[in-house]
C-alpha positions in Angstrom: -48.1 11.2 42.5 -50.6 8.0 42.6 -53.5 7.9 44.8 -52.1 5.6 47.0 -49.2 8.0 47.7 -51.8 10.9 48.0 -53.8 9.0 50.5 -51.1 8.3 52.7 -50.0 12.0 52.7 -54.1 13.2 53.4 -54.7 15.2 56.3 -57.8 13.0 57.0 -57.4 11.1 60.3 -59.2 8.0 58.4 -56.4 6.0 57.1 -57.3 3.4 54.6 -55.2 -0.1 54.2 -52.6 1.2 51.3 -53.7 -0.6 48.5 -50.9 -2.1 45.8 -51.0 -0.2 42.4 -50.6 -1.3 39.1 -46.4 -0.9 38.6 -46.0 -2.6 41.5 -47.0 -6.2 40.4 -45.1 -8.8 38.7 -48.0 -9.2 35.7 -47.2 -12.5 34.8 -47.8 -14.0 38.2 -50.5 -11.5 38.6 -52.5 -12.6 35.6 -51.6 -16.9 35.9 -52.9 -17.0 40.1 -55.7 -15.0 38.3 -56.7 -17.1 36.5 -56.7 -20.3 38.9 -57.5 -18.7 41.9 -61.2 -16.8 40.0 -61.7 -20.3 38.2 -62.1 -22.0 41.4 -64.5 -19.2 42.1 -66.4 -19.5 39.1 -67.0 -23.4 39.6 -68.4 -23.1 43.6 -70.7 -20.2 42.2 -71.8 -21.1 39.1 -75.2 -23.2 39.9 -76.2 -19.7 41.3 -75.7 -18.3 37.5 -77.7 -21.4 36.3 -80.6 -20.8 38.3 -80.8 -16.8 37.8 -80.4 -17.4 34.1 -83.3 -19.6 33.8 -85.2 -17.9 35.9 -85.0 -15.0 33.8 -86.4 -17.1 30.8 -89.0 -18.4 32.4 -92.5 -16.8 30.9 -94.2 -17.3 34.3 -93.1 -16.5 38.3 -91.5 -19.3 39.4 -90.0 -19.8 43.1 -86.5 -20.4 43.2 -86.8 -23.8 45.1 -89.1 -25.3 42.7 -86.9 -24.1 39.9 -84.1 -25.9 41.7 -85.6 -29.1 42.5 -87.0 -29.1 39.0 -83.6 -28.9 37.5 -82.3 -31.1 40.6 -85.1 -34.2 40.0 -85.2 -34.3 35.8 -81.3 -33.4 35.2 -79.6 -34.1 38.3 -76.4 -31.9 39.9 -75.0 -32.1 36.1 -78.3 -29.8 35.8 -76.4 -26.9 37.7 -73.4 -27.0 35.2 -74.6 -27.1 31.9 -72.1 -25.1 29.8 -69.7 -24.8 32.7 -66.4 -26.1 30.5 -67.6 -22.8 27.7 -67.6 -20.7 30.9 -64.4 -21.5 32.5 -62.4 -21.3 29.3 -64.0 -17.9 28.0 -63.3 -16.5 32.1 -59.6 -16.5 31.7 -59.5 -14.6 29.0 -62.1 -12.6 29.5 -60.6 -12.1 33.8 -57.2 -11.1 32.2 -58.8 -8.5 30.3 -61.1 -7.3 32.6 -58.3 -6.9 35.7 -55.3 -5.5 32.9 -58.0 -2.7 32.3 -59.0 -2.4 35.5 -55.7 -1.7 37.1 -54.1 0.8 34.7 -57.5 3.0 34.7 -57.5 3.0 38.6 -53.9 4.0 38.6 -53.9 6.5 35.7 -57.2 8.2 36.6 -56.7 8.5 39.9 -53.1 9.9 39.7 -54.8 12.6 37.2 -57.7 13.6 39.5 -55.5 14.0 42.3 -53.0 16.1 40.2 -56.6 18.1 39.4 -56.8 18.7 43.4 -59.9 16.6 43.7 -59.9 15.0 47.4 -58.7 11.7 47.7 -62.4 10.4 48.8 -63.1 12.1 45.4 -60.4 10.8 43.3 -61.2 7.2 44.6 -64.8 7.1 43.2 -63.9 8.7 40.1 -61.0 6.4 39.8 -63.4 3.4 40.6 -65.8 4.1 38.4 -64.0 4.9 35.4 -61.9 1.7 36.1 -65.3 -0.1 36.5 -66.7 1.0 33.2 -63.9 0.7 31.1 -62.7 -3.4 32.6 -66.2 -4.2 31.9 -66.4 -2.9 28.1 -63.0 -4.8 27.3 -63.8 -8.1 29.2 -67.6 -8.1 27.2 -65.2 -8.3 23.9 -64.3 -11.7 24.8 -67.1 -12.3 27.4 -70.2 -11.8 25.2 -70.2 -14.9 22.4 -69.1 -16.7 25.7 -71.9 -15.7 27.6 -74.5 -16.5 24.3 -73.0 -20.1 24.2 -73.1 -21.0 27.9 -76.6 -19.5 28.2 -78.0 -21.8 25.5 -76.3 -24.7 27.0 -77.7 -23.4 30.5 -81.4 -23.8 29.9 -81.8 -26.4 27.2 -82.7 -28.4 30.7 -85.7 -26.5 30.3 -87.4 -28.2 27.6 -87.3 -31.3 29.8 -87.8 -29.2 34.0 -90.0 -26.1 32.7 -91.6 -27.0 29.2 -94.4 -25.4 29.8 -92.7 -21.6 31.8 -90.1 -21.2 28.9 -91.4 -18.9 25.7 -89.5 -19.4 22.5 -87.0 -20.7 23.6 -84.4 -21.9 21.0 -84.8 -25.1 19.7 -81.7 -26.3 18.6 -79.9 -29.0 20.6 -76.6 -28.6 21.5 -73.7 -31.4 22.6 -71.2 -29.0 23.5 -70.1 -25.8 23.7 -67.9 -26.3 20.1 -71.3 -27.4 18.7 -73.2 -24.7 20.0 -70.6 -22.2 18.5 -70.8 -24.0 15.7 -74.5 -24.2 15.3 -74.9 -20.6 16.0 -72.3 -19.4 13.3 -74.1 -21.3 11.0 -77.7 -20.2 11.6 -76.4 -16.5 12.2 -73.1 -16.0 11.5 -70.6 -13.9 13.7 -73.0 -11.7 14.5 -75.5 -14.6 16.4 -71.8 -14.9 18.6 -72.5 -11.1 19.7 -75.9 -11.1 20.2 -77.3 -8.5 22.8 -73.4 -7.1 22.9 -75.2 -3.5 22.9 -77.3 -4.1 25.6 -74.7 -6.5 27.5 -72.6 -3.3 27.3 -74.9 -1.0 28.6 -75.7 -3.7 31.5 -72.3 -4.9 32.6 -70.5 -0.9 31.8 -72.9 0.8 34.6 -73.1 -2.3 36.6 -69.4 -2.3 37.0 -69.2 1.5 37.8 -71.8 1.6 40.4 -70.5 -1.1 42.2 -66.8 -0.1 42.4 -68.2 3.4 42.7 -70.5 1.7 45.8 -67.6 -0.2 47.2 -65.0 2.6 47.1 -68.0 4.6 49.3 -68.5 1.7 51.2 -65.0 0.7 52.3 -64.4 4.2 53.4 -67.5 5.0 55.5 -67.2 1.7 57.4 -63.9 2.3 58.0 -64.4 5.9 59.2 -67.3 4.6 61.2 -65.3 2.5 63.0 -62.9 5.2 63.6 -60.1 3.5 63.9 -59.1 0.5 62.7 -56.4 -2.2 64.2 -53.2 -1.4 62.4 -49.9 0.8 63.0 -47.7 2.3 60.4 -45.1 0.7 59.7 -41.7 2.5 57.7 -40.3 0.4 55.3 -42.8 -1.0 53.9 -44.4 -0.6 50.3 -45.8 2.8 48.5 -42.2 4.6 49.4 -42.1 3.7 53.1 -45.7 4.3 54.0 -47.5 1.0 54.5 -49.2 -0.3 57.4 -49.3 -3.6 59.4 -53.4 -4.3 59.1 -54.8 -6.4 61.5 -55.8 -9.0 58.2 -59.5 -10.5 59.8 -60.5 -6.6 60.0 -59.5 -5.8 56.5 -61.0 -9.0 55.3 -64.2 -8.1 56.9 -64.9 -4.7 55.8 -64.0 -5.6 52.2 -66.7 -8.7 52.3 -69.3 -6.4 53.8 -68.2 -3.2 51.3 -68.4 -5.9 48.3 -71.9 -7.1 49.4 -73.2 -3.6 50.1 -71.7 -2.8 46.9 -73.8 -5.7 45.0 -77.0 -4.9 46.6 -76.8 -1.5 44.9 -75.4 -2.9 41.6 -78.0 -5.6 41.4 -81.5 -3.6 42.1 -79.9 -0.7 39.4 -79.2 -3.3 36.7 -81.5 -6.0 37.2 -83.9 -5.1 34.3 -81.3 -4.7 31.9 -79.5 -8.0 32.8 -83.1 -10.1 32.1 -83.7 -8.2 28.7 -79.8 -9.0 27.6 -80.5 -12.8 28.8 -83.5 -13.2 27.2 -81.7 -11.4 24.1 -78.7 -13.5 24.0 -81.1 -16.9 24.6 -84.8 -16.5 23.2 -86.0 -15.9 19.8 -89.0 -15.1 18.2 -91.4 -16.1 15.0 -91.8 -14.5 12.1 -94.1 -15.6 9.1 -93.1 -19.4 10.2 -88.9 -18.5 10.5 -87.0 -18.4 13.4 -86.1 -15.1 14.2 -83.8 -13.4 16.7 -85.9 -10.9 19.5 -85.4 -6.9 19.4 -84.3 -5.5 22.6 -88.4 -3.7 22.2 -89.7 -7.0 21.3 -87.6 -8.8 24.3 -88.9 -5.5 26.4 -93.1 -5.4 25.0 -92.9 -9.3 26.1 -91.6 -8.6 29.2 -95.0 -6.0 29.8 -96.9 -8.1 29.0 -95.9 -11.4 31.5 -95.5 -8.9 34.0 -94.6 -5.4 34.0 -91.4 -4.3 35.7 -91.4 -7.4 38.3 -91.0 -9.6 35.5 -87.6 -7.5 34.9 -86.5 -8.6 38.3 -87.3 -12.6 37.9 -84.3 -13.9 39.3 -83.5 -10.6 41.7 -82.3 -13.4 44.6 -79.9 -15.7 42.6 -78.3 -12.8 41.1 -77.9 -10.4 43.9 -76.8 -13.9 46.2 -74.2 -14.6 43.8 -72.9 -11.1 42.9 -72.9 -10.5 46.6 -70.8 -14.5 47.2 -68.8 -13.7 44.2 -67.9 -9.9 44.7 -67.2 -11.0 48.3 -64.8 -13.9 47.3 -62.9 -11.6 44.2 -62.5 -8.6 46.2 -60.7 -10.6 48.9 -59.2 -12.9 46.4 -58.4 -10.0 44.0 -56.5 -8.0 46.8 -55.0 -11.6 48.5 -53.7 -12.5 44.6 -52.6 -8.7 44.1 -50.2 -9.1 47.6 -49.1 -12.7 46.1 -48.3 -10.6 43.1 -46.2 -7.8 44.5 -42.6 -7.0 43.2 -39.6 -7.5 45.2 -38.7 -4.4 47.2 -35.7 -4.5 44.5 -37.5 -4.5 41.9 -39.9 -1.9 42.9 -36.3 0.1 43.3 -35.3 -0.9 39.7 -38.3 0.0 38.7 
């Protein structure tokens, strides 16, 4: 039985929009409109990234406006999109793993904690957060020497905006993101490429299972708090005749709001570990006149020292604004692209 099957057959007078599982979707139109529809997310979001990520460099407080107009005034808009091409060709990759993993953990683990006899309510948030954790630790094998590259070619800008707010920051120059990779395999090998992977993992890996944890919780309380939502049940549709005719501006709604609640959460949790991975992945340190790459206690002692725990949370705004815009705009895109995606009703019976 999935869990979509076993929340339709609940007892619970709270019904919750059926969702689409993972052996109902044709995977090759899942995974190509996946790709183009969370590209053109990345690109309206990603001066947000920009500005969090330097930010998080910066030695000293800085506010966020004078961070922007700095970058605005000595780099221009191209300012807000240094190492956007790296970005966007590591996020396909890096999306298809992330939503392969996430689907078949969702469905798996939440068709074996309902076989367990764990609640539905229950075998959501287990589901969730299980799927969270393991997405994000496949996704980070691609993601991270992505992530390393773009950062560097995110805050070179500050040697020129922020000369004197940026400590140790690395002092090669970069053209492009192929340079940068090729700089940094040279200087460091493939290990400078996975830089701050541990600590990336043990950032994104909780991240991700406290926020689909948050937004499974989320979803459902709003829902039951509004008691009853617009829709009727409708026979014939999908999950074996129980679907339901959802009244689509409501169901849009509560998912924004669950996503943005959900972030929130995510964001103040993970925040600290998020600036130490940064400044892991970007900064580097001195050592008897040689360049050499920060510890994660090194990264951390530094940290202390500029500021205690608020300097962990340099950059709290930007990130939580564009986790919030950007879990918003996937979890409606993500559940829009999984409906594009859905087999034919002779398929599904083939299947």
């Amino acid at each position: 039985m999935s869990l979509d099957a076993a929340e339709d057959e609940s007892t619970s007078e709270i019904h919750i929009p059926a969702e689409i599982d993972w052996d109902m979707l044709d995977k090759s139109k899942f995974f190509f409109l996946g790709a183009a529809l969370f590209s053109g997310v990345s690109t309206a979001l990603y001066p947000i990234v920009v500005l969090k990520t330097r930010l998080q460099v910066s030695s000293t407080k800085v506010s966020c406006f004078k961070m922007s107009y700095s970058i605005m005034r000595h780099e221009g808009l191209r300012g807000f999109y240094r190492g956007f091409g790296t970005s966007l060709m590591g996020t396909i990759p890096a999306r298809a793993f992330y939503m392969g993993a996430l689907e078949i953990t969702k469905s798996g683990v939440g068709s074996a904690t309902i076989k367990l006899g764990f609640s539905d309510t229950t075998a959501m948030a287990i589901a969730n957060a299980a799927a969270g954790l393991s997405s994000a630790m496949a996704a980070q094998l691609v993601w991270t020497p992505i992530d390393v590259v773009s950062q560097r070619l995110m805050v070179q800008g500050c040697n020129i905006s922020a000369k004197n707010n940026v400590s140790n920051l690395n002092s090669c120059v970069y053209r492009n993101g192929i340079d940068a990779f090729r700089k940094i395999i040279y200087a460091d090998g493939l290990r400078g490429l996975y830089r701050g992977f541990g600590i990336s993992i043990l950032t994104y890996a909780p991240s991700n299972a406290v926020w689909w944890t948050s937004y499974s919780v989320a979803h459902r309380l709003i829902w039951s708090g509004l008691g009853y939502y617009t829709s009727k049940k409708d026979e014939g549709c999908i999950n074996g005749g129980y679907g339901f005719k959802t009244d689509s501006k409501a169901t849009v709604a509560v998912q924004g709001l669950s996503a943005a609640l959900a972030s929130g959460v995510s964001a103040i949790i993970t925040m600290p570990l998020d600036t130490i991975k940064t400044r892991l992945q970007v900064l580097d340190g001195e050592e008897n006149g040689q360049r050499r790459p920060l510890t994660a206690l090194q990264t951390i002692r530094n940290l202390m020292k500029e500021g205690g725990l608020n300097a962990c949370y340099r950059g709290l705004g930007p990130r939580w604004a564009s986790m919030a815009m950007s879990a918003t705009t996937m979890i409606t895109t993500y559940e829009f692209l999984k409906r594009l995606s859905t087999k034919s009703q002779d398929c599904l019976s083939r299947g």
